[in-house]
C-alpha positions, -999 to +999 in steps of 0.1 A: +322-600-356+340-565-363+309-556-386+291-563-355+307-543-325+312-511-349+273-509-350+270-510-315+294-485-308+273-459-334+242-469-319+261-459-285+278-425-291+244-412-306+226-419-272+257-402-255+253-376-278+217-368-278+212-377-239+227-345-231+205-320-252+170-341-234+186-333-202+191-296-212+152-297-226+137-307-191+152-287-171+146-255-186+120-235-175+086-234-194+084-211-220+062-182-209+028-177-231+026-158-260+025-118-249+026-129-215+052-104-195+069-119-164+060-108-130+078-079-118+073-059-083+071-022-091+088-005-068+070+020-045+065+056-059+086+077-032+065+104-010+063+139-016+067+164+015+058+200+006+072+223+033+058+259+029+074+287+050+092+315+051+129+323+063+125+299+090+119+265+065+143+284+044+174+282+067+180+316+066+210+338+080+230+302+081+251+279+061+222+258+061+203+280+031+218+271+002+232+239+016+223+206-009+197+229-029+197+202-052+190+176-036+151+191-032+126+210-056+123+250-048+090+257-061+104+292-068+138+283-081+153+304-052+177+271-050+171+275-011+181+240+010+172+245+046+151+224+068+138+207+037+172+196+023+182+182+062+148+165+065+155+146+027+194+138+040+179+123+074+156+100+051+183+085+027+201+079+063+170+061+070+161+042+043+133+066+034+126+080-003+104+110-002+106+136-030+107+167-011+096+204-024+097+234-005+076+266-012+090+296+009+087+337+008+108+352+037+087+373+064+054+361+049+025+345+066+007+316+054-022+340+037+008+352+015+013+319+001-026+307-003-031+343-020+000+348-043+013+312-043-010+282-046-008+284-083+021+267-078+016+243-055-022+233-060-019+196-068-019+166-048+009+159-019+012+130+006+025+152+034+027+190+037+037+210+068+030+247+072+051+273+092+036+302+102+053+341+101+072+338+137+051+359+159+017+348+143+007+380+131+029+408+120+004+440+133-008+416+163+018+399+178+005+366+194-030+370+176-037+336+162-066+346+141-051+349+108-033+317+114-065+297+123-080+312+091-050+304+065-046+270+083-081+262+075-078+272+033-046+255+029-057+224+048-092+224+021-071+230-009-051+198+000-076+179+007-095+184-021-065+174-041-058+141-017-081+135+008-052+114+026-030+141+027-012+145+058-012+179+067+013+193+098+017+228+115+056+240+125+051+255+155+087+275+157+110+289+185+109+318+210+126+345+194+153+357+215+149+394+204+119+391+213+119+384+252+152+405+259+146+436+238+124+460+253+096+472+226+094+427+221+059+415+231+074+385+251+098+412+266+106+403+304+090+368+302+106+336+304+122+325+280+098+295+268+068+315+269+071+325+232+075+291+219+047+281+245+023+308+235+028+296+193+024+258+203-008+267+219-020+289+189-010+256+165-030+236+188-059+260+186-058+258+148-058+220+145-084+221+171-105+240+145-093+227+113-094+186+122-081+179+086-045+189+104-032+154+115-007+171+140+019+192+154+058+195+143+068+208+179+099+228+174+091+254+197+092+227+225+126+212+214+146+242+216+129+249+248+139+214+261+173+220+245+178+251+268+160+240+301+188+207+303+214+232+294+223+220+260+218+252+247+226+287+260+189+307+266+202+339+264+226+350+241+226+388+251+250+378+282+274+355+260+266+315+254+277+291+282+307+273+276+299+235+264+263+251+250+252+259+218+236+289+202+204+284+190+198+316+172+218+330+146+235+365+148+203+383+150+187+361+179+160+358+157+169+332+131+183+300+138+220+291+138+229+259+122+221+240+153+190+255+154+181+246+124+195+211+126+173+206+160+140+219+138+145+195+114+154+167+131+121+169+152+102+173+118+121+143+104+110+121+137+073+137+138+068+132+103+081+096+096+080+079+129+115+072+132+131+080+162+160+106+152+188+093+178+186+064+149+207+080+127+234+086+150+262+110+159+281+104+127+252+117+107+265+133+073+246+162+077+259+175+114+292+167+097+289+186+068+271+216+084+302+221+112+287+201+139+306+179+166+293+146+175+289+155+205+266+185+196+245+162+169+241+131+195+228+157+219+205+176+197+192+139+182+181+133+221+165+165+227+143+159+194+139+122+205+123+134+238+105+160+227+087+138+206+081+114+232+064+138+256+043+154+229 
């Protein structure tokens, strides 16, 4: 009778004991076929953005120049930040990844970079935006035959390298300097006419080239900045308490918030995204010595802009 139960009890703790490992066995996924590799989404490649320019893209005569250099490619190892630099910080912000490269020659037209440059840039870009020298030509101020012509090269050298590439012309600010300084071929006019007058040669030129998918309408922004009295349109007389000061020293360049303002109307032209998104605790207003006040504001202007063209 003891002989008996001991047997059972063996036969019993083996089943106990291999009940567990059968268990383990089915649930375990199935093994994957030989050299099979399991399925993995790649993530996205991130955009590149080539900005070609001159002081303008640059940032120059502001602490926005040199500001986060590393964070984009200088084609010329000038280790310039600028527009390019604020336009890659606004996309982080927005969950963006572009790879950004910038490809600049300070006072130079656009037939400067096709003729001494392209060797460096001649490959294949998603996006690429192209600012003109300020006053369209240097000799012929307001003449926007060069331009038409260097906007029509550069857009056939892209293409032929991507036929999707998007392809954008900065059409830039009124020059101060150039309104309220006799001897200035805007001298006496308003002061939107400038910026009017180079949005109008931008359009002409994507008019003729239709490879261009559209306009970055800077011009327009600081215009609209200055019209609702964000910004001060003369700074000859002093700036307007509670304004800003578009231009830097030499009312020729940008300040900082002129710069910011530029970029933030490429950022929303470029990607879509409406540039009062990223708020007035953006990192770069903060770091570049802007209020909150002054970045919500400028955000609006570019958000407007865009929205009426």
């Amino acid at each position: 009778m003891t002989y008996g139960h001991g047997i059972w009890f063996l036969i019993g703790a083996a089943a106990l004991a291999v009940a567990p490992a059968a268990t383990a066995k089915e649930s375990a996924p199935a093994p994957t076929a030989a050299g099979a590799t399991p399925s993995v989404t790649p993530k996205a490649a991130p955009k590149t953005i080539l900005f070609i320019g001159n002081s303008f893209t640059q940032g120059a005569h502001s602490a926005a120049r040199n500001w986060r250099a590393g964070s984009v490619t200088d084609l010329n190892n000038a280790d310039y930040g600028g527009v390019p630099a604020l336009f890659k910080l606004f996309a982080e912000q927005a969950g963006l990844d572009y790879r950004v490269s910038l490809e600049t020659q300070g006072g130079k037209s656009l037939g400067f970079h096709f003729d001494e440059r392209r060797q460096l840039f001649d490959r294949p870009w998603d996006v690429v935006v192209l600012q003109e020298f300020s006053t369209l030509d240097r000799d012929k101020p307001g003449d926007p035959a060069d331009y038409m012509r260097n906007v029509d090269r550069l857009a056939a050298l892209f293409k032929a390298r991507n036929p999707a590439v998007d392809i954008r012309l900065a059409a830039t600010w009124t020059r101060a300097d150039q309104i309220y300084k006799s001897g200035g071929h805007w001298y006496g006019k308003p002061v939107t006419a400038m910026a009017d007058d180079l949005r109008a040669a931008a359009d002409r030129a994507r008019s003729a080239t239709p490879s261009v998918a559209g306009i970055v309408p800077v011009g327009q922004a600081w215009n609209r900045a200055m019209t609702e009295g964000v910004a001060d349109p003369n700074p000859y007389d002093g700036i307007g308490y509670g304004q800003l000061d578009l231009w830097a020293y030499d009312h020729y360049h940008a300040s900082v918030a002129g710069y910011y303002l530029s970029a933030l109307v490429t950022f929303g032209a470029i990607t879509g995204v409406d540039p009062t998104t990223l708020g007035a605790k953006e990192k770069g207003a903060d770091e570049l010595g802007l209020s909150d006040a002054q970045a919500a504001a400028l955000q609006r202007v570019a958000r407007d802009t865009l929205a009426n063209g």
